[in-house]
C-alpha positions as CSV (number, residue, x, y, z in Angstrom):
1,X,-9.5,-8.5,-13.4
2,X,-10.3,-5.5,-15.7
3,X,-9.2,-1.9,-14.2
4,X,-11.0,1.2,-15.5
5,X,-8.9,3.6,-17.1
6,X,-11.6,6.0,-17.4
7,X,-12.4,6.8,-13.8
8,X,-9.8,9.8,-12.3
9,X,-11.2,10.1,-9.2
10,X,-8.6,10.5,-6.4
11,X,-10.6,9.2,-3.4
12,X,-9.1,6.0,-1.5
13,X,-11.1,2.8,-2.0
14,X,-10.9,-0.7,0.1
15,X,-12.0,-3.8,-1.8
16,X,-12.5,-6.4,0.3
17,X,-12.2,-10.4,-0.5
18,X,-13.8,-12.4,1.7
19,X,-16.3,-15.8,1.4
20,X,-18.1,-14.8,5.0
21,X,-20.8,-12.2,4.5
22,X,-21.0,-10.9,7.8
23,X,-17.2,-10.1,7.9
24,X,-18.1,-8.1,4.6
25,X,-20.2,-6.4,6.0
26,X,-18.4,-5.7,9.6
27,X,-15.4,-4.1,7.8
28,X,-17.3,-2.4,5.2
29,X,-19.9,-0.7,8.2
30,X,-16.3,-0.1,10.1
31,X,-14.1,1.7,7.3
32,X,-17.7,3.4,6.1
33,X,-17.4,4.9,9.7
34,X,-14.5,6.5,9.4
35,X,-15.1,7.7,5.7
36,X,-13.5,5.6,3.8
37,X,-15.2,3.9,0.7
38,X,-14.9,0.6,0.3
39,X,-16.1,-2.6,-2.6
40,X,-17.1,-5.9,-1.1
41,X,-16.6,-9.7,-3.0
42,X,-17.1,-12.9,-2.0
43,X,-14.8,-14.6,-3.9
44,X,-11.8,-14.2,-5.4
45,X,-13.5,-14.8,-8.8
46,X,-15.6,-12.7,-8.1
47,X,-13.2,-9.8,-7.7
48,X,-11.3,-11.0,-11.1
49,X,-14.1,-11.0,-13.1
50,X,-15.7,-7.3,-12.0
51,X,-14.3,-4.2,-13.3
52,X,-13.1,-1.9,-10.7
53,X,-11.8,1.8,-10.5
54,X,-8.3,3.0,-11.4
55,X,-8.5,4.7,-8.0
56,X,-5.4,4.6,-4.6
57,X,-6.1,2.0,-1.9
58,X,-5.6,-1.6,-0.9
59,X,-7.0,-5.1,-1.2
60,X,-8.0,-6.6,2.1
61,X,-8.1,-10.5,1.1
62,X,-9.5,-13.6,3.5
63,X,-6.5,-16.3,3.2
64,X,-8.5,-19.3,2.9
65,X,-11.7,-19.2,0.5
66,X,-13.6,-21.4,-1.5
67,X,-11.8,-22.2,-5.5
68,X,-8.6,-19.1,-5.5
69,X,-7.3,-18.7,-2.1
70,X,-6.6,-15.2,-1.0
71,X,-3.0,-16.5,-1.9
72,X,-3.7,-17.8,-4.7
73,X,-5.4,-14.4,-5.6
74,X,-1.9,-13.0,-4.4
75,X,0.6,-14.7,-6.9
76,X,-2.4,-13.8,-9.6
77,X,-2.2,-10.2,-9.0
78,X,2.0,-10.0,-8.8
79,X,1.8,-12.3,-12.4
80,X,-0.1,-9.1,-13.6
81,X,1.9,-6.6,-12.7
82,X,-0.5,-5.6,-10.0
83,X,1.3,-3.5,-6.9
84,X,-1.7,-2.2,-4.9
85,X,-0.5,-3.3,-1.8
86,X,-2.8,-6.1,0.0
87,X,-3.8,-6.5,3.9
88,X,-4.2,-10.3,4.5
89,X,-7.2,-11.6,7.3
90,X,-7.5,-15.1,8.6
91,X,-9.4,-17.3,11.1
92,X,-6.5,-19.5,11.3
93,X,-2.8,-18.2,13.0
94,X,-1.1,-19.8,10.0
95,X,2.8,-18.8,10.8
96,X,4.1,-20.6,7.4
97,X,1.5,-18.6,4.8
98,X,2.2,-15.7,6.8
99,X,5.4,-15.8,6.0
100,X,4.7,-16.8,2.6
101,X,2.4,-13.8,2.2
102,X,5.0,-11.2,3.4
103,X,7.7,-12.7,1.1
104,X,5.6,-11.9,-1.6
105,X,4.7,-8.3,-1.1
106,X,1.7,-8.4,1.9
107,X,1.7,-5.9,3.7
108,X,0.0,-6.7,6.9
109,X,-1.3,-10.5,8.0
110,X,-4.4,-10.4,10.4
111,X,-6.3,-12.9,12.6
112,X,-9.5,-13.0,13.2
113,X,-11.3,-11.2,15.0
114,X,-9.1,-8.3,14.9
115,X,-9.2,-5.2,16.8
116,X,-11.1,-2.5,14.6
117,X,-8.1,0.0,15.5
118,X,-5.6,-2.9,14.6
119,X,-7.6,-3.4,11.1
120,X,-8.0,0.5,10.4
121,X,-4.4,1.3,11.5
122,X,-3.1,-1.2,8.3
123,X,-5.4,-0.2,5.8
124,X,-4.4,3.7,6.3
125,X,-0.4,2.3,6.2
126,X,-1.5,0.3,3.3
127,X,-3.1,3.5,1.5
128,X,-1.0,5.8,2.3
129,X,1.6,3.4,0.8
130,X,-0.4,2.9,-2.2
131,X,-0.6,6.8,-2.8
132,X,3.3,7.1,-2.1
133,X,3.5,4.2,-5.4
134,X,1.6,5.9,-7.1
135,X,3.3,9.4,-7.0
136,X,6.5,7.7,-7.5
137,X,5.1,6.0,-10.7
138,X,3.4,9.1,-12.2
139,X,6.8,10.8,-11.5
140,X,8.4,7.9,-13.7
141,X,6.3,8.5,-16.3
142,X,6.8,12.0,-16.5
143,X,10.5,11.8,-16.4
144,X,10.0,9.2,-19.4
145,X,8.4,11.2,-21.4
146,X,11.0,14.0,-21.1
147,X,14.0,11.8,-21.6
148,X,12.0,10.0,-24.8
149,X,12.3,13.9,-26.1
150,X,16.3,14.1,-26.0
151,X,18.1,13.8,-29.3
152,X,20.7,10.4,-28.9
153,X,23.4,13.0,-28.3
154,X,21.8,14.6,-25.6
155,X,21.2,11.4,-24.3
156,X,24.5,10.5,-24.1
157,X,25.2,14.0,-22.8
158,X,23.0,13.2,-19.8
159,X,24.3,9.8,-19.0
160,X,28.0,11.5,-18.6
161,X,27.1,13.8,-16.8
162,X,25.3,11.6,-14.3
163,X,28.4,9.6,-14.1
164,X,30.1,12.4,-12.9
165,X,31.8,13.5,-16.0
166,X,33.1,17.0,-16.4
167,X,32.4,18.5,-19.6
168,X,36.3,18.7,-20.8
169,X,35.9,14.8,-19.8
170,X,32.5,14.5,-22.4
171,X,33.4,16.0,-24.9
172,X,36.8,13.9,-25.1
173,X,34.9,11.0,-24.5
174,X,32.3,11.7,-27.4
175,X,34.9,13.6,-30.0
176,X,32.9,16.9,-30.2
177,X,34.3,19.9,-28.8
178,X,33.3,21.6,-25.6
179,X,31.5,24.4,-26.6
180,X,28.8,21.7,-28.2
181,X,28.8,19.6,-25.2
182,X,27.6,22.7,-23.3
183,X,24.9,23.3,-25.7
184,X,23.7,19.6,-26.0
185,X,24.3,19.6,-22.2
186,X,21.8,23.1,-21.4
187,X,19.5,21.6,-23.8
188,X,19.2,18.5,-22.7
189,X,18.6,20.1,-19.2
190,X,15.8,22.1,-20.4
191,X,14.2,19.6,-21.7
192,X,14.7,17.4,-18.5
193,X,13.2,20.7,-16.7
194,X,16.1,20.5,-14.0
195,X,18.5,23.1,-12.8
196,X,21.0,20.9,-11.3
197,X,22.8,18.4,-11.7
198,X,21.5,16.6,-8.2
199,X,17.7,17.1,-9.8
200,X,19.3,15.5,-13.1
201,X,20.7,12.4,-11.1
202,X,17.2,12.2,-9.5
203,X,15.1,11.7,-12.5
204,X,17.8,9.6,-13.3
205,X,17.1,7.1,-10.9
206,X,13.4,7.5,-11.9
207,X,14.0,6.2,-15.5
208,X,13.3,2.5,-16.1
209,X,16.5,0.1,-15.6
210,X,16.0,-1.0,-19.6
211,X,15.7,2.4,-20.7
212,X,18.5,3.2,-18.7
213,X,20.6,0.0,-20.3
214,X,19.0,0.5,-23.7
215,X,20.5,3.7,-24.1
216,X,24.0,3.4,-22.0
């Protein structure tokens, strides 16, 4: 599967994996009705092959298809690095791949026929979950970017002073005297953009686990 990186729009989209056309074309009529855009494939090749748009939403995916079963599809997606969250659908009340799909990050698991309320209500939780992931992530990033800018000092500054370090404590700890660690310590702020040492600790957390180790 190829994402576009070019397209920036905002607007949720559904894509929908399924081999029956008229379910295709009964979900994509129902979200269309309540203004939601949606993409339709029949197969999970299908959907691998076609290039779709960088955009917030969900994958809706039939379990059992011809070739890649929507679990199959599934595993694929998680060996990528792929977290839009997926809404499973299946003719068959399969307890053991339900419970095989939720293990690996579904969301929801549907029968067929589901209620249209029933099918809208987990693709909005599935959205709206996919919008959360992708604020989260774009927070990540940003807090990356800012922490790639510290000097090593100031990163070890920062790592301290998350630990709960005072600055006595630091610049013990680093062999420089306290009046630098202040300095290293207000820059290294500023260049975090926080103003406290709560809002440090959360864009902490934000950092990468190997970045965090790399640099520990």
């Amino acid at each position: 599967m190829k994402v576009s990186g070019s397209e920036s729009a905002k607007v949720p989209i559904v894509t929908l994996v399924d081999d029956d056309c008229d379910v295709r074309e009964a979900m994509g009529n129902l979200l269309d009705s309540v203004g939601i855009e949606s993409l339709a494939f029949s197969s999970a090749q299908e959907f691998l092959a076609a290039k779709l748009p960088d955009r917030p939403g969900c994958f809706v995916l039939d379990v059992r298809m011809p070739g890649l079963s929507g679990l199959d599809l599934q595993h694929h997606l998680t060996s990528k690095g792929i977290s839009t969250p997926i809404v499973f659908l299946t003719g068959h009340g399969d307890i053991a791949m339900s419970v095989e799909a939720m293990k690996a990050g579904a969301l929801d698991f549907l029968t067929k026929p589901v209620r249209d309320q029933t099918f809208l209500d987990a693709v909005l939780k599935a959205i709206s979950t996919d919008l959360v992931r992708r604020e989260q992530a774009a927070m990540s990033r940003l807090h990356v970017d800012r922490y790639k800018a510290l000097t090593a000092r100031e990163r070890q500054v920062m790592n301290l002073v998350v630990a709960g370090a005072l600055n006595k404590q630091i610049a013990f700890d680093l062999g420089i005297s306290e009046v630098t660690v202040k300095l290293h310590r207000s820059s290294m702020m500023r260049k975090m953009q926080v103003n406290s040492v709560p809002h440090l600790v959360g864009a902490w957390h934000a950092l990468p686990e190997d970045l965090k180790t790399q640099d520990g």
